[in-house]
C-alpha atoms as one frame of an Amber mdcrd trajectory, in Angstrom:
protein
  15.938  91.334  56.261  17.071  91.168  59.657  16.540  87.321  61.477  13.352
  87.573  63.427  14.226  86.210  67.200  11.925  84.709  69.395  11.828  83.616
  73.024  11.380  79.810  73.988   8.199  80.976  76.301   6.884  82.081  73.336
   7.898  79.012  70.949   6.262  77.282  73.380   3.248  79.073  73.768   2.462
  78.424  69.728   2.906  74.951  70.480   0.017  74.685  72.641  -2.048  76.932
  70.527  -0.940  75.103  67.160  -1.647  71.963  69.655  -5.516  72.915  70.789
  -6.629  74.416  67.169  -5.844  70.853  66.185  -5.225  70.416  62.262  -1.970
  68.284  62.719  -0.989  64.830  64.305   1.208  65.588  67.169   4.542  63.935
  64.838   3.392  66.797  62.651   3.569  69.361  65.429   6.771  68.159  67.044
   8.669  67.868  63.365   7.261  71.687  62.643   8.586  72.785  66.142  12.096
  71.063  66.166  11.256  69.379  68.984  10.687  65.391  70.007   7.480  63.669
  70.665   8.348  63.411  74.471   9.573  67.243  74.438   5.786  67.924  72.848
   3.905  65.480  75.234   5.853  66.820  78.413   4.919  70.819  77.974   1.632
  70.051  77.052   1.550  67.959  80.495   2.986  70.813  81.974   0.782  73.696
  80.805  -2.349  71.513  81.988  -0.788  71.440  85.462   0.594  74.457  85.834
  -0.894  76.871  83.392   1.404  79.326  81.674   3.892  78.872  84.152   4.551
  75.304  83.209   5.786  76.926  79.908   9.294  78.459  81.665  12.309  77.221
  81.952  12.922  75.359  85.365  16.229  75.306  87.675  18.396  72.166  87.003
  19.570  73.509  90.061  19.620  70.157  92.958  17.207  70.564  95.331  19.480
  68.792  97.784  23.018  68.207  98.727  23.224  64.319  99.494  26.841  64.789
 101.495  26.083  68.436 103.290  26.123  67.781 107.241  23.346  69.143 109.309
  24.297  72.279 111.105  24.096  70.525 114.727  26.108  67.519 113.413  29.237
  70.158 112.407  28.707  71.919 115.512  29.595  68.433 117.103  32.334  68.005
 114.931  34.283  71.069 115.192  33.408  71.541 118.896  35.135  68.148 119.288
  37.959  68.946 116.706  38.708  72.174 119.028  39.038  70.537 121.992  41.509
  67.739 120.556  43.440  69.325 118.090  45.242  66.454 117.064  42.691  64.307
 116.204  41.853  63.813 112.691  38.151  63.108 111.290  38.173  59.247 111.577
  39.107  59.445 115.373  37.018  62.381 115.672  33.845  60.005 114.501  35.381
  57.039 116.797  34.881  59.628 119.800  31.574  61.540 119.026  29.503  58.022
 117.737  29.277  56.524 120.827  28.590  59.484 123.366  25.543  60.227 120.761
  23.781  57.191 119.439  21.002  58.073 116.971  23.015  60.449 115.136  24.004
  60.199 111.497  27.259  60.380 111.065  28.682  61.625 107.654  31.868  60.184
 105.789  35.146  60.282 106.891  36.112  62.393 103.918  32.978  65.026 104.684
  34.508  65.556 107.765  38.063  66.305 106.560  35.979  68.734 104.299  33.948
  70.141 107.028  37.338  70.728 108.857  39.282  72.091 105.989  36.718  74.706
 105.095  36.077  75.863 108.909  39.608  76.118 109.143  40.573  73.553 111.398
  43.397  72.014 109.697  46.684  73.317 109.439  47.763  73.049 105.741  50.691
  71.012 104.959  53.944  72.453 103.374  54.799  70.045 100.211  57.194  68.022
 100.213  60.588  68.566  98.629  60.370  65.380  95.841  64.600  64.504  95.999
  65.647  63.342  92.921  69.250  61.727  91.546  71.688  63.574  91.328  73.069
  62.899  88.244  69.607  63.211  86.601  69.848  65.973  83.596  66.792  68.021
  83.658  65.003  67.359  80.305  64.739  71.024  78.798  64.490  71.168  75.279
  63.863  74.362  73.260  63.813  72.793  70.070  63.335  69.064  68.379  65.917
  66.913  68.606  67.557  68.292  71.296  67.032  65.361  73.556  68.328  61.712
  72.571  67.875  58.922  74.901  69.603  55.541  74.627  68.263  52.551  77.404
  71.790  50.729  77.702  70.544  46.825  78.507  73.905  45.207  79.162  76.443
  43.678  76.950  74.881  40.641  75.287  76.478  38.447  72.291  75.307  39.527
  68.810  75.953  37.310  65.656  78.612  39.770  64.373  80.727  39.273  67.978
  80.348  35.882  68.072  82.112  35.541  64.473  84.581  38.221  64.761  86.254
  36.482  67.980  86.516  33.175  66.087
């Protein structure tokens, strides 16, 4: 017998009905269901506001950005980056926030965003890391191929001290 499958709209919908025809407490209801109290109290909150919509899924989706910039305020920026091309985002604010008072000003790191993504940065080549020259490289294909001894000086050790005597 194959599993019978059903959709959470529809889960949902028997809720409310097993809910309205009455018959169980709502710890009854929720336990049958699979669900918590608060999952149980919250669609049945929902399907009195909304109706059968309040019984789909919703977008977890943000319904804002808290760091975007407003389109004028990048306009600003990059108009200003453009004409000093030198400047990076902290002098950039240092310039624009006192000709326009009033304006929000984003982050310093928002603006080295904004400028990255509208291209406005050159990207840097990475630095060559020099390294000792008399360092091995550590490549090891198999255990034990490595062995490392940290030499700490000489020091005088009971067995020294005796065999000098």
């Amino acid at each position: 017998m194959p599993w019978r499958e059903t959709a959470p709209v529809d889960e949902r919908s028997r809720f409310i009905d097993a809910h309205r025809a009455g018959g169980f407490t709502m710890t009854e209801l929720c336990a049958r269901f699979g669900i918590s109290r608060r999952v149980g109290y919250k669609r049945l909150v929902r399907y009195d506001a909304e109706g059968k919509a309040g019984l789909h899924d919703r977008s977890r989706a943000p319904h804002h950005c808290p760091h975007s910039i407003d389109d004028a305020v990048a306009q600003l920026l990059c108009a200003a980056r453009r004409k000093h091309r030198d400047w990076g985002p902290e002098k950039l604010l240092d310039y624009l926030e006192p000709r326009h008072p009033g304006v929000d000003w984003p982050a310093v790191s928002s603006v080295g965003d904004l400028l990255k993504r509208e291209g406005l940065v050159k990207p840097r080549r990475r630095r060559y890391r020099a390294t000792h020259p008399g360092l091995v490289t550590a490549a090891t294909r198999a255990p034990n191929d490595l062995w490392t001894a940290d030499f700490k000086g000489e020091f005088r050790t009971a067995t020294a001290s005796t065999a000098t005597r």
